[in-house]
MARZADREN-36100 format. One record per atom (N, C-alpha, C): x negated, y, z negated. Coordinates in steps of 0.02 Angstrom, whole numbers, plus 50000, padded with zeros to 5 digits. Atoms other than C-alpha are relative to their C-alpha. Layout:
<guros>
XYZ
...
</guros>
This chain:
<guros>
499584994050000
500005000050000
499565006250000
500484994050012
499365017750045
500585005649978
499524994350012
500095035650000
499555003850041
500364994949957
499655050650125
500545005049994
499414993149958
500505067650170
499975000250056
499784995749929
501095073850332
500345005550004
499764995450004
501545089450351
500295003249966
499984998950057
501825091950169
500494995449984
499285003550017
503105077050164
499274994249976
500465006650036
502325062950041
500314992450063
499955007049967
502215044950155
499684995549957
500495004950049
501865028950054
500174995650061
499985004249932
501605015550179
499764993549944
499835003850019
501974997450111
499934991650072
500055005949962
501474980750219
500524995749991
499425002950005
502904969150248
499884993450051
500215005949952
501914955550362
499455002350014
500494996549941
500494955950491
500375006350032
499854996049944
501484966650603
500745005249962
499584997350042
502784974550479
500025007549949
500324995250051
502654992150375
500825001949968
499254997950043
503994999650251
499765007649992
500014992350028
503865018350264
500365002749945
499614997050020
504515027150120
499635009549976
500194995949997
504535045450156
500495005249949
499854994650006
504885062550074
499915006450008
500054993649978
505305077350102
500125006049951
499874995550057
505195094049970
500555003050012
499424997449984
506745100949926
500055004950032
500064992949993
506135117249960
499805000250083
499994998949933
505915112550152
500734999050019
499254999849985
507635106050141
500495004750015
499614992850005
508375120950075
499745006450073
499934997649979
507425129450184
500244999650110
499535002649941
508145119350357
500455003949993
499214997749986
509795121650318
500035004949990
499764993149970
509875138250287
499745002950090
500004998749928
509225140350456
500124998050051
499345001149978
510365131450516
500765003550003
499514996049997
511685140050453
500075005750000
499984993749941
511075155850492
500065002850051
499814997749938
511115152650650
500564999850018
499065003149980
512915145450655
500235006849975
499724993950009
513385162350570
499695006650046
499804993149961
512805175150682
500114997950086
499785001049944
513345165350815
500774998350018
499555003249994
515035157450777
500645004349993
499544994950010
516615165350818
500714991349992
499175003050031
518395160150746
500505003649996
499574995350003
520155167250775
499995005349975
499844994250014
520325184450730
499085003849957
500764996549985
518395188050703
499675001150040
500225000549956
517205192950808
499454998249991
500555005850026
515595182550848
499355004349971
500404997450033
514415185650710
500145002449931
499534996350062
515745192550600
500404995249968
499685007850046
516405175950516
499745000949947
500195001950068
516235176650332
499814992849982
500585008050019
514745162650274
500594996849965
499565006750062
516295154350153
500154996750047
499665002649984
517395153050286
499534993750072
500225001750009
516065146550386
499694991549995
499995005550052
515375133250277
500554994850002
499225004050017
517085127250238
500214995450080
500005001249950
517285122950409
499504998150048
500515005249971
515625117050485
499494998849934
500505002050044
514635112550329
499774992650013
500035009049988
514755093750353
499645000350063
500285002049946
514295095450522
499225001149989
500764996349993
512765107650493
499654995549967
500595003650021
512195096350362
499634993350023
500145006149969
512265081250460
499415001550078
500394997849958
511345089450602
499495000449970
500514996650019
510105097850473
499484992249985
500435005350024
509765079950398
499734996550059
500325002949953
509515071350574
499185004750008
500724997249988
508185082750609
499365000249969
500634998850050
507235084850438
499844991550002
499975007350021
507265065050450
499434997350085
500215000649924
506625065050645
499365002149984
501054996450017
505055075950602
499724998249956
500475003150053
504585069650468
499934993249996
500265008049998
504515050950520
499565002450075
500244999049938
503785057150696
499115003449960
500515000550022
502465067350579
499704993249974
499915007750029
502185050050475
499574997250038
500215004649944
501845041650634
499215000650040
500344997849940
500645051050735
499345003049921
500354995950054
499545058350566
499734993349941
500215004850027
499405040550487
500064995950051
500215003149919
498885033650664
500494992750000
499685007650027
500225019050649
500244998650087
499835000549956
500525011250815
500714996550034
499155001350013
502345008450825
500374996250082
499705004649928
503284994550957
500535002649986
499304998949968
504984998950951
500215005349925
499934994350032
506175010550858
500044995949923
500245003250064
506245009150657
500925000049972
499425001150013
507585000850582
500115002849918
499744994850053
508565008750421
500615004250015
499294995149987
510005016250512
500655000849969
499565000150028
511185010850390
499965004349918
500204994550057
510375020150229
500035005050030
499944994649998
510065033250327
500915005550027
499234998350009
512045035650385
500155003849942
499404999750062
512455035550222
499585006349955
500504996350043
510985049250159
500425006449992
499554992949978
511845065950118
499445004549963
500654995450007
510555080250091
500295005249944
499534996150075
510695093749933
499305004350007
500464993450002
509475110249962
499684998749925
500085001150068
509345104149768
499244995949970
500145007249998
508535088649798
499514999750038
500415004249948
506915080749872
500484995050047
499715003549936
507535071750022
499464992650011
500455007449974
506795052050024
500604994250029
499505004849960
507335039150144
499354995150001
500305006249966
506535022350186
500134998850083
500145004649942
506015015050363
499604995750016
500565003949984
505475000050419
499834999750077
500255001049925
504294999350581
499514993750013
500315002349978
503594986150688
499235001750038
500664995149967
501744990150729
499664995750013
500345005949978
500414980850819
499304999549938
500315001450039
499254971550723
499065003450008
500644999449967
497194975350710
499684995250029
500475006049957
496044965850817
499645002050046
500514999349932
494794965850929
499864996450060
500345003049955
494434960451099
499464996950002
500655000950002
493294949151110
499824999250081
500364997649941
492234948951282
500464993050043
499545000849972
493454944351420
499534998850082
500324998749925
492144944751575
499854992650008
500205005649982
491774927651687
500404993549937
499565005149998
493264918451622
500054994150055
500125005249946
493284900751714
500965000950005
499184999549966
495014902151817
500134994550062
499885001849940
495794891151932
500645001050048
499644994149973
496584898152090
500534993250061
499595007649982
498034881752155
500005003450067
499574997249964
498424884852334
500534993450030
499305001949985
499964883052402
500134999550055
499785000249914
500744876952567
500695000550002
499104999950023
502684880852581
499894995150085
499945006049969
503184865052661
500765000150037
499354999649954
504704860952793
500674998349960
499415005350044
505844850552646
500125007649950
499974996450059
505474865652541
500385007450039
499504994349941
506254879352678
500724996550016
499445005149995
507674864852686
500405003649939
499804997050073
507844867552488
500345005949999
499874992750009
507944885452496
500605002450038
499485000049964
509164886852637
500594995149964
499365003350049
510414874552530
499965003449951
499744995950058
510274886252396
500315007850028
499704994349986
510424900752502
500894996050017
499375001949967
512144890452579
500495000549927
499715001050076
512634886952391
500225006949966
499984992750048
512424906452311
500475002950047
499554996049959
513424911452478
500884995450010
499485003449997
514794896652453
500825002349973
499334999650033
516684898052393
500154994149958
499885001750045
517354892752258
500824994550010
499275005150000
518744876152258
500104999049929
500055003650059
519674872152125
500214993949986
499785006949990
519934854752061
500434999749916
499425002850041
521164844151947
499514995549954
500315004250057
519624834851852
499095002350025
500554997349974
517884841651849
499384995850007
500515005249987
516284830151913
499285002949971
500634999050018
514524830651876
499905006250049
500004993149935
513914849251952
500455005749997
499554996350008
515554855151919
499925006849965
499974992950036
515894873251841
500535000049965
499374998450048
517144876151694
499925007049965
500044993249999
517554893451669
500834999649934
499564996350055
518444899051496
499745003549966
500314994650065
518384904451326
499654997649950
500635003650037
516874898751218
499955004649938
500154998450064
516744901751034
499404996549947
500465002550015
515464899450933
499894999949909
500084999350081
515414894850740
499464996249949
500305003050042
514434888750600
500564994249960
499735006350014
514944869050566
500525002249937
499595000250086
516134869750415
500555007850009
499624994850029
516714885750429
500665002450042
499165000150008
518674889750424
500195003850080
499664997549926
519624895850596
500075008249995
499964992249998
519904913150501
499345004450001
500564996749996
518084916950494
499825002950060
499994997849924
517524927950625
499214995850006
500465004149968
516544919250756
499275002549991
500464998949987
514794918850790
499955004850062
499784998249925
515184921850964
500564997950021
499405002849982
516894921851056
499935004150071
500014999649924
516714925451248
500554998150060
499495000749946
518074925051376
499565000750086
499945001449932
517954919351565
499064997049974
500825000150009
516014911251484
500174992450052
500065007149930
515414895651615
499464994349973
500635006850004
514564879051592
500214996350032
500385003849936
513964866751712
500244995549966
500165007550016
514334848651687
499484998050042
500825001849969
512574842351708
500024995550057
500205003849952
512104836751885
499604992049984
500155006650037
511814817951893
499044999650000
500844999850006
509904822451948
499695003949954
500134995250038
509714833751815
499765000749911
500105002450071
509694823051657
500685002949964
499554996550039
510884826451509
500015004049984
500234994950050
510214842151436
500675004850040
499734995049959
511434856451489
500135007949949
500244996050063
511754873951405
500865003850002
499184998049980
513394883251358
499975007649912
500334994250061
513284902151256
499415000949998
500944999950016
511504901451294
499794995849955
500475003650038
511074889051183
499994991150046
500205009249953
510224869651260
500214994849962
499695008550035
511024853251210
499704996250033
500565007749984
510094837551218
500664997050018
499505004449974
511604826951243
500595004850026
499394992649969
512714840651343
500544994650046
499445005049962
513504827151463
500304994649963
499795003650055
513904815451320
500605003549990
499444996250025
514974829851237
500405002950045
499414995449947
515624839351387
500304994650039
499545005649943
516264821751491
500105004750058
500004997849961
517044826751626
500865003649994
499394995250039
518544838751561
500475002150057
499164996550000
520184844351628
500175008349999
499704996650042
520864859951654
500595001149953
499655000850057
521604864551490
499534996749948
500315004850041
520544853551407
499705005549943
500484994650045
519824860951230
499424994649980
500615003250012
518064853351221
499585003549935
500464998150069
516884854151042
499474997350019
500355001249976
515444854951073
499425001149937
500415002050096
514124851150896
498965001950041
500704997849996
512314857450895
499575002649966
500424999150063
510864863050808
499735007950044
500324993549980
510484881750816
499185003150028
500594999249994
508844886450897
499535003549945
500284996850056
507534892550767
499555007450019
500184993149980
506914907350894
500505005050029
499234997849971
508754912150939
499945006949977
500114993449990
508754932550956
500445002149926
499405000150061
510354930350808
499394997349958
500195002250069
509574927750650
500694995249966
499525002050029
511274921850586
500114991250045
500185005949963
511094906250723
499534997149975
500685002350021
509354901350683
500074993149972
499965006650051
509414882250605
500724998849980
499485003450030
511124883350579
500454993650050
499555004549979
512424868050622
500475003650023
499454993949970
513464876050754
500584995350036
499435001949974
515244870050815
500185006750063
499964997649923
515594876951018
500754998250000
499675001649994
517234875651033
500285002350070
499904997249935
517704879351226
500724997450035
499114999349965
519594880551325
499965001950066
500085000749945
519334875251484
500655002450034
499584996449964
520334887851586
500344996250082
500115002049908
520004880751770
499204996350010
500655005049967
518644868451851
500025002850051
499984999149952
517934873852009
499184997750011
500385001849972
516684867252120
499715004850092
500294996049946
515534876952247
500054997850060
500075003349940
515814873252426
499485002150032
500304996249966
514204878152522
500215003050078
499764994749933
514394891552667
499704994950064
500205002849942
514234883952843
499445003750033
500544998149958
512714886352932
500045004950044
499914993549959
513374898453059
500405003949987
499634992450020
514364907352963
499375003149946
500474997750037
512734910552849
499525004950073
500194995049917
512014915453030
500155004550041
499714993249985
513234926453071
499985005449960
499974993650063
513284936752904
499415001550013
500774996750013
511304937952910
499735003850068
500224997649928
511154942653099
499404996650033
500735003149972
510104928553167
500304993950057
499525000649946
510504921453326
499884992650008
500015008750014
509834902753306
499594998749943
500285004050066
509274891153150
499235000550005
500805001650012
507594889653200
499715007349998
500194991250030
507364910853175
500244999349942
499664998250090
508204911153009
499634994749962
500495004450051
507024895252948
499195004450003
500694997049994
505474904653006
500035008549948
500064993950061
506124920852900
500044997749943
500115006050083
506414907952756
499454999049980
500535003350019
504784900452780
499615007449972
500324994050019
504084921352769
500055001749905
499764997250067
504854924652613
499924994249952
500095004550055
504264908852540
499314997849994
500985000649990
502334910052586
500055007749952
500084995450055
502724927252485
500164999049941
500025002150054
503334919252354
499404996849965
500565003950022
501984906752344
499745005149997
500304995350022
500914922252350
499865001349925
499694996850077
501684927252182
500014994449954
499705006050057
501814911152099
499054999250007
500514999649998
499924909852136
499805001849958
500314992750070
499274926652044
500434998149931
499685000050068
500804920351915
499394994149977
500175007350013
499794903151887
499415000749952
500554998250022
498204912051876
499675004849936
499794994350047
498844925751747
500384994649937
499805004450073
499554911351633
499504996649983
500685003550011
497874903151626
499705005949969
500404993950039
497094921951563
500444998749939
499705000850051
498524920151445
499904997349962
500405004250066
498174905251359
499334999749986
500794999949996
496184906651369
500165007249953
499934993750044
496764925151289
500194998649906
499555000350071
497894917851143
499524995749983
500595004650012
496374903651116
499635005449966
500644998750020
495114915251088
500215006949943
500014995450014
495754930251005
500424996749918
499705003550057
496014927950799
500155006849984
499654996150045
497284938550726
500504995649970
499535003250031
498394936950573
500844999850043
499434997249967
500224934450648
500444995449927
499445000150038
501874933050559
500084992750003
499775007149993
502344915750518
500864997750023
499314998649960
504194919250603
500155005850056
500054992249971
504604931950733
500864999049982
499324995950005
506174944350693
500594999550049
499354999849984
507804944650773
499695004950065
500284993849945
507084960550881
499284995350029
500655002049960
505314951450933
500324995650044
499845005349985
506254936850979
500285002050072
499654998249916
507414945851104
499665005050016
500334994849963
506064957351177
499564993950038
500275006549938
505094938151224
500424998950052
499775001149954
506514934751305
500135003050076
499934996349958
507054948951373
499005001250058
500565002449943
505184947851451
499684995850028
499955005649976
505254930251500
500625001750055
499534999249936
506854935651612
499825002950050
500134995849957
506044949451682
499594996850064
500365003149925
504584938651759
500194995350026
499825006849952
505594923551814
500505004250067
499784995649965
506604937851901
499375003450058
500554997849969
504994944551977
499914994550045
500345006149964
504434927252040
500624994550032
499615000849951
506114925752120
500414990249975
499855005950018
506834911252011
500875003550012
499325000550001
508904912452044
500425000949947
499914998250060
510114917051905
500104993949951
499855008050031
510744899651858
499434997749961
500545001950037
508874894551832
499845004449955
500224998250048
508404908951741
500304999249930
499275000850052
509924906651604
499744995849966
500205005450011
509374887051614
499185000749935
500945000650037
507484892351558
500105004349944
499784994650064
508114905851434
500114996049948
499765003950062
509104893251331
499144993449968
500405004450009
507744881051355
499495002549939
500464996550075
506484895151253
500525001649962
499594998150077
507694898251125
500064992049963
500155003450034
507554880651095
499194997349980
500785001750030
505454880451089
500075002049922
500094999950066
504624879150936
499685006649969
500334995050027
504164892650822
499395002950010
500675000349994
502284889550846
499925004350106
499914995649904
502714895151049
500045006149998
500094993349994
503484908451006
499765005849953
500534996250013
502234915850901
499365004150053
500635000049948
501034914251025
500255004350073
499634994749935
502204922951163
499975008149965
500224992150029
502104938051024
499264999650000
500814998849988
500284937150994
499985000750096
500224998749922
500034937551207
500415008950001
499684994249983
501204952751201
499225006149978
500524993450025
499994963251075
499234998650019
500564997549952
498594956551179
499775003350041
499984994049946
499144964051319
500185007250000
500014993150011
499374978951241
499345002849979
500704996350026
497614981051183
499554998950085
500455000549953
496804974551352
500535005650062
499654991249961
498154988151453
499495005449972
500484995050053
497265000551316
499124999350023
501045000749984
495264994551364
500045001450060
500134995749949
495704997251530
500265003550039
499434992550013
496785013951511
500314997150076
499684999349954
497935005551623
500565006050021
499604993249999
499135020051705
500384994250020
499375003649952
501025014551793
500135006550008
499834995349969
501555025851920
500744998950020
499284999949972
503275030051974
500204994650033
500035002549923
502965021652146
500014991649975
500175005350038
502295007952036
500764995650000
499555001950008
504005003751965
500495000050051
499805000049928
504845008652121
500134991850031
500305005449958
504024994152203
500254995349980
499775007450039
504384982052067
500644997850002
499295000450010
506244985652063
500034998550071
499785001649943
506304984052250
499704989750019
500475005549972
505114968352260
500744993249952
499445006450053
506614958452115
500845003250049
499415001449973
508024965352201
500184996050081
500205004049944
507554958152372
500234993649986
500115004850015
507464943752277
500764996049987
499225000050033
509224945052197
500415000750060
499544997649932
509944951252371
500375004349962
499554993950037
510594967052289
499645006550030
500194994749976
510254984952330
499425001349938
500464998550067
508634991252241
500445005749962
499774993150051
509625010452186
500644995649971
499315002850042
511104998052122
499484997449939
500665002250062
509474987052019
500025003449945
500364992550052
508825002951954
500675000749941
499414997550021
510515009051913
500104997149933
499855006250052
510814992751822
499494997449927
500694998850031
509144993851734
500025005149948
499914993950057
509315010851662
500674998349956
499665003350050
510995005751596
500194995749955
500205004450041
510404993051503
499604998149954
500494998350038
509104999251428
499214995450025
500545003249997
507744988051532
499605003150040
500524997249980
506954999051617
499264999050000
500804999050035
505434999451500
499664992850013
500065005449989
505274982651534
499624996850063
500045000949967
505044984051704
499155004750002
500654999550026
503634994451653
499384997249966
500545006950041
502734982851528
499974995550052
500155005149964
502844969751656
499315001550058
500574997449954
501764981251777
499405002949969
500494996450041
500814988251648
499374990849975
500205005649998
500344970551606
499614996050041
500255003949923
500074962151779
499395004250010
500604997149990
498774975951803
499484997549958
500595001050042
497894974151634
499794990850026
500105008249952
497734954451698
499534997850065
500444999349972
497304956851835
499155003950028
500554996550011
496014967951782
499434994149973
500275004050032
495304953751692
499884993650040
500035003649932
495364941151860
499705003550017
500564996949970
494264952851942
499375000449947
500655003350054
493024949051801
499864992349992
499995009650027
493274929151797
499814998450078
500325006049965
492544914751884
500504996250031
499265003849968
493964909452013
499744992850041
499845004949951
493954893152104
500664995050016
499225002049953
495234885752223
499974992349977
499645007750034
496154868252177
500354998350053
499364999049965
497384861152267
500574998349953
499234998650031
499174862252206
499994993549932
500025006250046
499114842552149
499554999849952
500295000550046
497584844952050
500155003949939
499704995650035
498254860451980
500324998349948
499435002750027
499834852151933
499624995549934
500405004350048
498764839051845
499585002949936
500424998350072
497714848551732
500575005849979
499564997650034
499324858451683
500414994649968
499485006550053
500164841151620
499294998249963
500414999050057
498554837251540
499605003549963
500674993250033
497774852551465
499414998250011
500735002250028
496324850051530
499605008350038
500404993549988
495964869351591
499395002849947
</guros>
């Protein structure tokens, strides 16, 4: 625990993990007092009200009438600067915003009174780089093959198909209702975990194994419990909560799925020339050769990905810092949310990405530690080599995933900013650089795909 000032406001700073701090700040009354009055000085020679004129409002009346507001304004602010001093004056390097929003709601300020609030912030841990140059790398290549332009074209026929519906649903099938989600035992009046209308799960393809996923979470025996259902049918569906699940309130618990199969429907794929007519291509063997383009660019990308997960683990190997023996509710869904981003990048489909999502929410703790530790690596090796991201930068990226998606990039974007992932799309480029900053220092040699493959099933990189 330390104690410091900032800007005459006392900060005691309190450890709460590796990566954890407990600010508890104050502020002198006598800055308080003197905020709000200048606050409400200004509201008085500015504020006009029936039958005065502006400037000429008596301070009671006034008061009486915006006091609550002014003070709630006055306190956001004295509460803003003085965790922003805090921050930047006791060099604390802060990942995301600081949680406490519910004390501070409830804080009400008194010109009388020192002003102390608590926040807790996530901050990256210390550590050092250790020497990162003439890494041994290996670089797989890739041949996009005729079966594999086959593939791709049945998925393009599939994502462009219509929808039948049926009277009993088969392996493959789609069931589209309402999915609730509770903790085993507990009563019908409790509110759910989760309760979702028009939510979808797959009855697992017969090549696919049993595993299937439903609410985002992965079931080992998913075709066991889901059979092959009815609409109408209400299916329960029993499971064990993931222990990196973004919910804290999920985590390990015994969860009951209870789902109300609305309608079954099954994908018909689009006919070949009507996929040829929508795209503007005048015979099959032009529209496989733009397939095969866009899938030698993929391989491209799955390449540099291959080669950038090999820096990764050779990164998380060598570098010793303390880390948290759990990650938080917030770390958890910022892995994810940047596990979506690059399977989105590297042009994985939405179905699969969903599939691989649930799949990490069921890895083990020890994974996703190690997916946080890589994060605050790559925030220190961005930092060694002052990576920048340019506009154009992100630009690029958003156009290079919507391509991918078949969507408009300014719809992407659009969709991006209102979602708050933007920043995301940043870290991902901010990242890929620092990386590949670190491949232009390493020892590359070429493999082929099969050997590749091989020393990724046996660790033997």
């Amino acid at each position: 625990m330390s104690t410091a000032t900032a800007g005459g406001h006392a900060v005691k700073i309190e450890d709460l993990g590796s990566c954890r701090k407990k600010l508890t700040i104050t502020v002198p009354k006598s800055q308080v007092a003197e905020q709000l009055e200048t606050q409400m000085a200004t509201l008085v020679s500015e504020a006009a009200l029936p039958g005065f004129r502006p400037g000429r409002v008596p301070r009671r009346l006034i008061e009486k009438k915006f006091g609550t507001s002014v003070r709630q304004e006055c306190k956001n602010q004295i509460i803003a600067s003085a965790y922003s001093q805090a921050i930047e004056q006791n060099k604390l390097q802060v990942l995301a915003e600081p949680e406490g929003n519910e004390e501070l709601s409830a804080l009400e300020i008194d010109p009388s009174r020192d002003l102390t609030f608590h926040l807790e912030v996530e901050v990256a841990p210390e550590f050092e780089l250790p020497s990162i140059d003439n890494l041994e790398v290996k670089k797989p290549m890739i041949e996009v093959k005729d079966e594999q332009v086959t593939e791709q074209i049945d998925r393009l026929r599939t994502n462009e198909g219509t929808l039948e519906s049926q009277e009993k649903a088969e392996p493959g099938d789609y069931c589209i209702g309402r999915g609730v989600m509770r903790e085993a035992g507990a009563p019908e009046t409790a509110k759910p975990l989760l309760d979702i209308e028009g939510a979808v799960l797959q009855v697992p393809p017969k090549d696919k194994g049993p595993k299937g996923a439903v609410l985002g979470v992965m079931v080992e025996d998913f075709a066991k419990q889901v059979g092959l259902p009815k609409p109408g049918a209400d299916l329960k569906i029993r499971c064990k909560g993931p222990d990196v699940h973004e919910r804290v309130d999920v985590r390990g618990k015994d969860l009951e799925i209870t789902f109300k199969v609305e309608r079954v429907e099954r994908i018909i794929p689009a006919k070949m020339e009507d996929i040829l007519a929508k795209l503007g291509f005048s015979d099959e063997g032009q529209f496989r050769e733009q397939v095969r383009g866009r899938l030698e660019q993929r391989a491209a990308v799955e390449q540099q990905a291959a080669m950038r997960q090999q820096v990764a683990r050779k990164l998380v190997e060598m570098v010793k810092v303390e880390m948290p023996k759990n990650i938080s509710a917030r770390q958890a869904e910022r892995s994810l949310a940047r596990a979506r981003m690059e399977m989105a990048y590297r042009g994985l489909d939405a179905a699969e990405v969903e599939n691989r999502i649930a799949e990490m929410r069921s890895s083990s703790v020890e994974q996703s530690i190690a997916e946080l530790k890589l994060f605050f690596i790559m925030v220190k090796a961005a930092q060694k080599f002052e990576v920048q991201v340019t506009e154009d930068e992100v630009n690029g990226r958003i156009y290079q995933i919507a391509m991918e998606r078949r969507v408009r990039p300014d719809k992407l974007r659009a969709d991006l900013i209102q979602s708050n992932q933007i920043g995301m799309v940043v870290q991902q480029v901010r990242e890929h650089k620092a990386m590949d900053a670190i491949l232009a220092r390493a020892k590359v040699s070429e493999v082929s795909l099969e050997d590749y493959n091989k020393m990724v099933k046996d660790n033997t990189f």
